[in-house]
N, C-alpha and C positions, 0 to 999 in steps of 0.2 A: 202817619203818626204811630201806628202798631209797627212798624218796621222798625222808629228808632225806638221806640219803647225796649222790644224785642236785642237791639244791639247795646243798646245801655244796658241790661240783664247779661246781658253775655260777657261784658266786659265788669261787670261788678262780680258778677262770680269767680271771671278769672282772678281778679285782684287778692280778692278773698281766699282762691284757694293761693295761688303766690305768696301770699302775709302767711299762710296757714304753714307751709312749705318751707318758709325760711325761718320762723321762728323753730319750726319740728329739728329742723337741721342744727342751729344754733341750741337747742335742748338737748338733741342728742348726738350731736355733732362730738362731745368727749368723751360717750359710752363705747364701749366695745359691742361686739357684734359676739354674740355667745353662739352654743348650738343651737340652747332654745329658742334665739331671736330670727333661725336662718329656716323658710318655709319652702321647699323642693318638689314637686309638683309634674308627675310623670302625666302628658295630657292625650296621651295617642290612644285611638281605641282598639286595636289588638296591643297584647301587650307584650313589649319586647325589651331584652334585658342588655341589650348592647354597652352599658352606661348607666348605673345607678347614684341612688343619692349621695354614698359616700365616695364618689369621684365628682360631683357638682361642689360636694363641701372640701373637697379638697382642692380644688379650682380658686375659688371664694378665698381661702386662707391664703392662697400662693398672691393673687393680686392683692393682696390686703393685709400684709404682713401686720401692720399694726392692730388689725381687728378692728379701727374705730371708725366710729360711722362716717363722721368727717371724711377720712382718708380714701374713703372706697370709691371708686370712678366707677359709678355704674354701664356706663357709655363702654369703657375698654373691658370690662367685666361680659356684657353682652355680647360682645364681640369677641372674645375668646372661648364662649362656651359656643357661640354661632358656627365657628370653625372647626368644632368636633364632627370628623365625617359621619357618625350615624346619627346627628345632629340635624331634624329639618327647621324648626325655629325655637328660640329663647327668648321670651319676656323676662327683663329683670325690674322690681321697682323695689323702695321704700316705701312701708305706712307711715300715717303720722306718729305714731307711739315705735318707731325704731324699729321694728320687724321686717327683715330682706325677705322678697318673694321669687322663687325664681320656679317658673314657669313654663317646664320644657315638654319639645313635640319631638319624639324619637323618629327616623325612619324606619319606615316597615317595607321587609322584604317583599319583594312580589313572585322572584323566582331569584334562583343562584347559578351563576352562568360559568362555564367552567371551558376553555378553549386554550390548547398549547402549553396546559399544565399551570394555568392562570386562574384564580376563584376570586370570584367579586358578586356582592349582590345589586340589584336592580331596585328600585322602588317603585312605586304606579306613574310616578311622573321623567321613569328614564333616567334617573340619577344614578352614580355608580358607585358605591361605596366601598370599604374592604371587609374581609371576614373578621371576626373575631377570633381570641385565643380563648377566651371565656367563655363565649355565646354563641349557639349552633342552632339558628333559626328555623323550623321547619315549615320547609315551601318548595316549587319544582326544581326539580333540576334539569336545567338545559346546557347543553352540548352542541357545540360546532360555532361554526364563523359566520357568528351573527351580526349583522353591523349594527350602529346606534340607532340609525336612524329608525329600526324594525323594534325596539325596545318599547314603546308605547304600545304598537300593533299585539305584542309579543303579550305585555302583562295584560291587557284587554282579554286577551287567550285562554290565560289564566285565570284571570277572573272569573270568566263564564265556566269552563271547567271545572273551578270550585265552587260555584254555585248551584250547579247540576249535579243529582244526586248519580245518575247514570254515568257522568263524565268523569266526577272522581274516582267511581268505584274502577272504572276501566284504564284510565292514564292516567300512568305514574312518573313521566318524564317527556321530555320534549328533545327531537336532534334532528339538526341542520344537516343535510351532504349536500352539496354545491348550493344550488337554488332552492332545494325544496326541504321542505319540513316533515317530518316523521313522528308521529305522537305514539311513546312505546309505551307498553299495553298490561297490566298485571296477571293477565292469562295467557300461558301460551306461551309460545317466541316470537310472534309476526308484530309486524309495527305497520300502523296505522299511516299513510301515506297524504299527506292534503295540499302537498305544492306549498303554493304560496297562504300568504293570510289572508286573504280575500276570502269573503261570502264564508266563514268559520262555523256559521249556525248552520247551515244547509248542508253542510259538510257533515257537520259532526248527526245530523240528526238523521244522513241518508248510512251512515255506520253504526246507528241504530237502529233503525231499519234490518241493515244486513242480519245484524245478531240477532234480536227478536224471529223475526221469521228462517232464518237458513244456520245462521253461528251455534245456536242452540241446540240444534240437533245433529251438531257436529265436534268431533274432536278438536280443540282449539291449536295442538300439535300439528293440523293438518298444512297448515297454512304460514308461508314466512312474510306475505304481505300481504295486507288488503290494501289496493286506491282508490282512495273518495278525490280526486284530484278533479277531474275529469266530470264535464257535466252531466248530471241523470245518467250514470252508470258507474259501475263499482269493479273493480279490475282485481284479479287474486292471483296470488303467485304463490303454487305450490313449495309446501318444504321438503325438498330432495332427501333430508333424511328419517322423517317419518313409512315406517316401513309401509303402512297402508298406501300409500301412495306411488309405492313401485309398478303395483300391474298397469295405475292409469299412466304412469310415464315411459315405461317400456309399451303401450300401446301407442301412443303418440308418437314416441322413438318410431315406431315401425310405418305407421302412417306416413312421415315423412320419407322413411326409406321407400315406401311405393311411389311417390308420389316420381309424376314424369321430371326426366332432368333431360335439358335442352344441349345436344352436342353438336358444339360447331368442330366440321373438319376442314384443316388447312386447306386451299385450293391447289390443286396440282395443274399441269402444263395443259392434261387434256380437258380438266374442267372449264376452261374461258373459252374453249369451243360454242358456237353458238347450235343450241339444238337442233335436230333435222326437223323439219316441216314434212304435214303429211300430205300437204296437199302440193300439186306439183308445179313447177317453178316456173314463172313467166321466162323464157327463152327471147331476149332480145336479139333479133338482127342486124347484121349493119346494115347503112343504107349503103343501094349501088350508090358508085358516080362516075358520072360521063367520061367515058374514055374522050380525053385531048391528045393533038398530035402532038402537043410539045412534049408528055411523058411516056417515055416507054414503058416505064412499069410504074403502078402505085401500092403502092404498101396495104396492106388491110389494118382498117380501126379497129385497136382491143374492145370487146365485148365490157358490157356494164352490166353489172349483176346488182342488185338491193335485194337484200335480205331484212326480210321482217320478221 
């Protein structure tokens, strides 16, 4: 009994609002649609200027050359502002008293990716948009030949980065060389080395580490890579041109010069000779054999030698 109660309310309200809807239209179905009747509505929470209200009301004017209420296809009206790339969704309706509401979600950049002389931004959800001529977003810049599929992985990256007061202060950028990934660094010239995007917090927290106890007490010149790649250890790669760092590389230089190098020589004719033995050599005998009358003479058996 509460079931149909509850669907007979459901259906009397729609009716209701329906009667409400077609009389509103049929009222203001021969007024124009002015500036002040047209309400635009930027609803994204960072806010970002790809696309403002006087390009939504110029949209609105283009499908709706007559301005009047009647005439306006909200339907194809939604769907034109939907198709704007920095565009992630558009609600459009009418009130009952004639007032257009339009309702837009801008995308927000998450990094800006730049590979082969090509610029597009990214958003959290891996969408690819284009730059603007007007609007110059600030967010990371990453480099190299990223594929889509790492675009998720990638702003995840990002995001924690900007979260962390430690992480922003230290990386200002991100770059791909073949497989692995490099998070370059605002002190210094060394770049932060992490492979792949896997396990990103233990990474970033064992190169905190490094700095806090050993980085701090060192010239940041010193150093053209640090790798956090690698598990529970941190790998550094000197920078050749940092002058400090010539006595320990010409120390190493020389190290390897001592170090034994292994010379094979050609074999020559008398080396496949087998070595003398010092101990002295079993002498085999032949055996006699019975002289018979049928041979006058018999030949002697060659001797058998083994050398071991």
């Amino acid at each position: 009994m509460k079931n149909k109660y509850r669907i007979l309310k459901i259906a009397i309200t729609v009716i209701i609002l329906g009667f409400l809807l077609s009389f509103s239209l049929k009222k203001f179905g021969g007024q124009k649609i002015t500036d002040n009747k047209i309400s635009v509505k930027m609803n994204e929470k960072t806010p970002v200027y790809f696309i403002d209200e006087k390009d939504i009301r110029e949209i609105v004017n283009k499908e709706n050359p007559s301005r009047k209420v009647g005439d306006l296809n909200i339907p194809e009206l939604e769907k034109k502002i939907n198709a704007l790339p920095a565009v992630d969704s558009a609600n459009v309706y009418l009130n009952l008293n004639g007032k257009l509401n339009l309702d837009i979600k801008q995308r927000v950049p998450v990094f800006r990716l730049n590979y082969k002389g090509k610029d597009f931004y990214v958003d959290e959800k891996g969408i690819e948009f284009p730059i603007s001529k007007t609007y110059s977003h600030p967010c990371m810049l990453v480099t190299g030949d990223v594929k889509k599929d790492e675009y998720e992985k990638l702003a995840e990256l990002v995001d924690k980065i900007d979260k962390d007061d430690f992480s922003k202060k230290y990386f200002i950028g991100i770059s791909k060389y073949k497989d692995s990934y490099n998070l370059l660094t605002s002190e210094g010239n060394y770049k932060v080395e992490i492979g792949d995007l896997d396990n990103i917090e233990l990474k970033v927290k064992g190169f905190k580490t490094f700095v806090e106890k050993y980085l701090v007490f060192q010239d940041p010149q010193k150093y053209s890579m640090v790798s956090v790649k690698y598990q529970n250890q941190i790998v550094t790669t000197l920078n050749p041109y940092f002058k400090e760092n010539d006595s320990i590389l010409k120390a190493s230089h020389k190290d390897l010069a001592k170090a034994p190098v292994a010379v094979v020589k050609k074999a020559s004719s008398t080396s496949l000779k087998p070595k003398e033995n010092t101990k002295p050599k079993a002498v085999v005998k032949p055996k006699e054999k019975k002289k018979t009358p049928e041979k006058k003479t018999a030949t002697k058996p060659k001797a058998k030698i083994k050398i071991e």
